[in-house]
LOTI-97949 format. One record per residue (C-alpha): x negated, y negated, z. Coordinates in pm, 1 decimal. Example, Ala and Ser with C-alpha at 12.3 -4.5 7.8 and 13.67 -1.06 7.14 Angstrom:
<nodes>
<node <-1230.0; 450.0; 780.0>>,
<node <-1367.0; 106.0; 714.0>>,
</nodes>
This chain:
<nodes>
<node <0.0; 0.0; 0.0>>,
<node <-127.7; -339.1; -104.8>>,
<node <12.9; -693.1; 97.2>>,
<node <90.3; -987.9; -41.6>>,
<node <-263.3; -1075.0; 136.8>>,
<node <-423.1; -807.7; -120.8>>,
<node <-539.9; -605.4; 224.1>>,
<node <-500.0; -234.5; 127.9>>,
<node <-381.0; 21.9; 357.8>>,
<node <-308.7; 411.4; 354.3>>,
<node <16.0; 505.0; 526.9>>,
<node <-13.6; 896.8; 582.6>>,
<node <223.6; 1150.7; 760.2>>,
<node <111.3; 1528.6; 693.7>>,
<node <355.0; 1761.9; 704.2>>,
<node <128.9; 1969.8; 948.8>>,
<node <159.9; 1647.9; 1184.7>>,
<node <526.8; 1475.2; 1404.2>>,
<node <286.4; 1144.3; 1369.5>>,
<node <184.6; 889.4; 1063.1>>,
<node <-144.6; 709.7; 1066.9>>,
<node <-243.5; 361.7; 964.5>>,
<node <-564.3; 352.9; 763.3>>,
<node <-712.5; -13.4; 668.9>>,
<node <-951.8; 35.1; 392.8>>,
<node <-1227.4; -279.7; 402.8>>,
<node <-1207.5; -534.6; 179.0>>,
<node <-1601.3; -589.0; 130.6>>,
<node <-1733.5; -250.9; 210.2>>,
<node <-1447.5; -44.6; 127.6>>,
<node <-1494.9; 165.6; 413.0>>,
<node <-1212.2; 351.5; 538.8>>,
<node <-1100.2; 236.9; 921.3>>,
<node <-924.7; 437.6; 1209.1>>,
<node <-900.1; 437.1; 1583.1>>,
<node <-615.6; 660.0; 1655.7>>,
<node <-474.7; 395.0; 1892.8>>,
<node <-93.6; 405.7; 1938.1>>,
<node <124.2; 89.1; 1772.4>>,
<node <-194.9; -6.1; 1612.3>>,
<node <-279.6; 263.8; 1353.8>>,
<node <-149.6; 552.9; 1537.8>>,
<node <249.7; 560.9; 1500.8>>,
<node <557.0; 769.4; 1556.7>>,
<node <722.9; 767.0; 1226.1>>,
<node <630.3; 606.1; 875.1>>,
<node <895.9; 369.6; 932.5>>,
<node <707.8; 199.9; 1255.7>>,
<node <353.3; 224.4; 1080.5>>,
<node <537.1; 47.4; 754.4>>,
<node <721.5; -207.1; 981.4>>,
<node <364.0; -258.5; 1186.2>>,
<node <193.4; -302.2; 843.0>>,
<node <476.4; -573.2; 647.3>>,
<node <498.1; -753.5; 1047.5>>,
<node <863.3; -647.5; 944.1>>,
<node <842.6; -788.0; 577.2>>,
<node <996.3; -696.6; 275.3>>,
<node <803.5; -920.3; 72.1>>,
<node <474.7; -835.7; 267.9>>,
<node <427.8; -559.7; -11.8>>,
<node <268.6; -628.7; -313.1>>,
<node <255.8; -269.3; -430.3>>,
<node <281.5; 92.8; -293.3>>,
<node <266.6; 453.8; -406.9>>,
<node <420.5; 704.2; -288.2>>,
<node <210.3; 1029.2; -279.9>>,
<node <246.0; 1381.6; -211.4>>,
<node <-96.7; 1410.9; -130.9>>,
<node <-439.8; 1282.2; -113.7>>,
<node <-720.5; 1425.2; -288.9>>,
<node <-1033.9; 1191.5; -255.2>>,
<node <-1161.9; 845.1; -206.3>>,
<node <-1483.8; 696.5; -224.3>>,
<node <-1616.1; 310.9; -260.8>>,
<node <-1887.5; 204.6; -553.6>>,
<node <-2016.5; -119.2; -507.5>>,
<node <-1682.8; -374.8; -598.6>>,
<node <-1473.5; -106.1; -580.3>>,
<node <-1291.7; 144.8; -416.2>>,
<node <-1105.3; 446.9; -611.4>>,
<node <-837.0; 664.9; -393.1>>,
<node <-721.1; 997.5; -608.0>>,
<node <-384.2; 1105.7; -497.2>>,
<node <-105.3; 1369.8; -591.7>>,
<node <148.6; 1217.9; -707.4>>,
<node <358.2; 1578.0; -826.1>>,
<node <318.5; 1951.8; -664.3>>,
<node <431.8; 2246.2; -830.3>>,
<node <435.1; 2543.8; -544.8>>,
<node <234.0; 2822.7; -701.5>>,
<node <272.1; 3031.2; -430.8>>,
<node <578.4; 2923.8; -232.8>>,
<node <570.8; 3167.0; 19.1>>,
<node <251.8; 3349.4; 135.0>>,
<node <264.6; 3613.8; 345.6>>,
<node <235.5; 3469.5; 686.9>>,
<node <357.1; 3176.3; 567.4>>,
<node <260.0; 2851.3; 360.7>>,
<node <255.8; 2750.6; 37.7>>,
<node <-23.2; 2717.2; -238.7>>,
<node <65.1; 2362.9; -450.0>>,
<node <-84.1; 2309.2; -842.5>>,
<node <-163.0; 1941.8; -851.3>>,
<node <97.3; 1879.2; -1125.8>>,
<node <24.5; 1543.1; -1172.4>>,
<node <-255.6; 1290.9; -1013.0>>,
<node <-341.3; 896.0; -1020.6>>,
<node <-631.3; 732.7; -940.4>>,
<node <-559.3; 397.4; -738.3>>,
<node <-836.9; 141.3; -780.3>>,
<node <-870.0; -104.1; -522.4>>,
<node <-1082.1; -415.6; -547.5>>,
<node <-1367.0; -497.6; -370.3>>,
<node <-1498.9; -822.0; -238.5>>,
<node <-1822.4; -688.6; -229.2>>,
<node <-2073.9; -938.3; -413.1>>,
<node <-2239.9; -621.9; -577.1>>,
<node <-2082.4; -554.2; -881.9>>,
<node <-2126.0; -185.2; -998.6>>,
<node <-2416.3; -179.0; -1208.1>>,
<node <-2366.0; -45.9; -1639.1>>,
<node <-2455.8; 306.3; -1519.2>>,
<node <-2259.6; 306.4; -1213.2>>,
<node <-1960.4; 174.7; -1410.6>>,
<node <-1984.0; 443.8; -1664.8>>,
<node <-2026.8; 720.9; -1383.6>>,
<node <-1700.4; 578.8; -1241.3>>,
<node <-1529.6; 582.9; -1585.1>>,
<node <-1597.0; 951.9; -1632.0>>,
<node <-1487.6; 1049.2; -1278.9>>,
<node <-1157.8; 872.7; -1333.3>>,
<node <-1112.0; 1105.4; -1690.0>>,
<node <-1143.9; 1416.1; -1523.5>>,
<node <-802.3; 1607.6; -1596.9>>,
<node <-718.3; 1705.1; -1288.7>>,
<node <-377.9; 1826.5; -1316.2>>,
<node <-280.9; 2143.4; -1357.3>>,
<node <-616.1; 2297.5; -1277.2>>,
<node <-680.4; 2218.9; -901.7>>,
<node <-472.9; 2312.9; -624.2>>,
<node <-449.9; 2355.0; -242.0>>,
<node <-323.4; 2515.7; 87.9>>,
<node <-270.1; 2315.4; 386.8>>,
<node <-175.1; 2529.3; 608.4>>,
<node <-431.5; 2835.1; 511.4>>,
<node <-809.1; 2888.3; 388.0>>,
<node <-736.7; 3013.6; 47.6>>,
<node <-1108.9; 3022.2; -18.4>>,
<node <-1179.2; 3396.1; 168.9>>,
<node <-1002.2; 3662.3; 162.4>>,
<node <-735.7; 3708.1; 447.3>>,
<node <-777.7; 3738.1; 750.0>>,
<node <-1105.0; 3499.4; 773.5>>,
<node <-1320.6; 3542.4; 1088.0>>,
<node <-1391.8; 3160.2; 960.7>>,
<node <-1158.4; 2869.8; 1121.3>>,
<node <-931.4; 2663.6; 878.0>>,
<node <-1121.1; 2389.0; 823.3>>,
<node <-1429.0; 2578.2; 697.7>>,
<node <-1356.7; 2675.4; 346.9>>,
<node <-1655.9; 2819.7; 167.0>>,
<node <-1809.6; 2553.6; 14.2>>,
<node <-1887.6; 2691.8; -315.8>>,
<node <-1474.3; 2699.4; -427.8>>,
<node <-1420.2; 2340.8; -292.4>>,
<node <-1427.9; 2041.8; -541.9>>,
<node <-1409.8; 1730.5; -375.8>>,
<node <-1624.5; 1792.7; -41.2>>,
<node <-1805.4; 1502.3; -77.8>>,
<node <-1485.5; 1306.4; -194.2>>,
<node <-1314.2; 1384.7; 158.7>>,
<node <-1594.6; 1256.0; 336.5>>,
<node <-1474.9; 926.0; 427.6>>,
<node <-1156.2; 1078.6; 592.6>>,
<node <-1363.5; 1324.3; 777.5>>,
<node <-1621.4; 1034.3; 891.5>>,
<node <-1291.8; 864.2; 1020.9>>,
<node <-1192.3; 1195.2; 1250.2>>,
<node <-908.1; 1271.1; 1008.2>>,
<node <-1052.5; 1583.3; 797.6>>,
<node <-698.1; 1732.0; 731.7>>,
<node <-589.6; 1438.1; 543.3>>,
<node <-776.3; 1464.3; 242.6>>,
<node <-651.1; 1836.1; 129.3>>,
<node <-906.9; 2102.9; 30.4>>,
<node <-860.8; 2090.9; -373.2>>,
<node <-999.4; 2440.9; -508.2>>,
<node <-1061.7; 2385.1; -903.4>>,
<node <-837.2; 2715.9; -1098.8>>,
<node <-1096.2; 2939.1; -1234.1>>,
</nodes>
């Protein structure tokens, strides 16, 4: 969501979660910020966070997408590029044990301005360009409620997938760094 004030924030509540969180995203560094504290970025429903956000504003919004889930983010330079899910198709609705493996049907990469005086650099710009024209959908997917990377049962917790099946590790950094590593899903790339 971006304010009238262009300040950028990422309203998330996980279906694995009661809660939503708040997360500001810097407007020079384009770090990601969160301090779990309730009524500031901590809230009970998206409503409150949204309300907290606008200071009770319609107009406060200059822009928003919805999302059905978030698959990386990472700042270059002037700017800051958040890849989200916009469509799920359930590949495997119901696992045994329950859960529910989602194709990425359809993705969007959200590019949010910087007002960082170091402008991405002709390489850096290209790099960028090529990330943003991978085709992600139909060809990743993800489990959030199971480790779809070994085979089942896994004497390995949840949030340690094997490493070699996971494609954007380093693009859910930033959400780990922040003490949220369950909001950026674990996207697996369809072999």
């Amino acid at each position: 969501m971006t304010l009238e004030s262009d300040e950028v924030y990422i309203i998330v509540s996980l279906s694995i979660r009661t809660d939503t969180q708040v997360i500001y995203v810097d407007p020079t560094t384009g770090a990601l910020l969160y301090f779990a504290r309730p009524g500031f970025d901590l809230f009970k429903s998206q409503g409150e966070a949204l309300n907290f956000v606008t200071n009770g504003s319609r107009f406060a919004c200059k822009s928003k997408t919805p999302a059905r889930a978030i698959l990386g983010y990472a700042a270059f330079g002037n700017v800051a590029m958040l890849l989200v899910a916009t469509r799920l198709t359930a590949s495997v609705p119901n696992m045994p044990g329950g859960g529910c493996v989602y194709t990425v049907a359809e993705s969007l990469w959200i590019r949010i301005p910087l007002h960082n005086a170091v402008s991405l650099g002709k390489g850096e710009a290209k790099n960028v360009q090529e990330l943003t024209e991978l085709d992600i959908d139909g060809k990743h997917y993800f489990c959030e409620t199971r480790d779809v990377t070994r085979p089942f049962p896994s004497r390995f917790p949840m949030n340690q997938p094997d490493e070699e099946f996971v494609w954007n590790a380093w693009f859910s950094t930033p959400f780990v760094d922040i003490g949220l590593p369950r909001h950026c899903v674990t996207l697996l790339q369809v072999l």
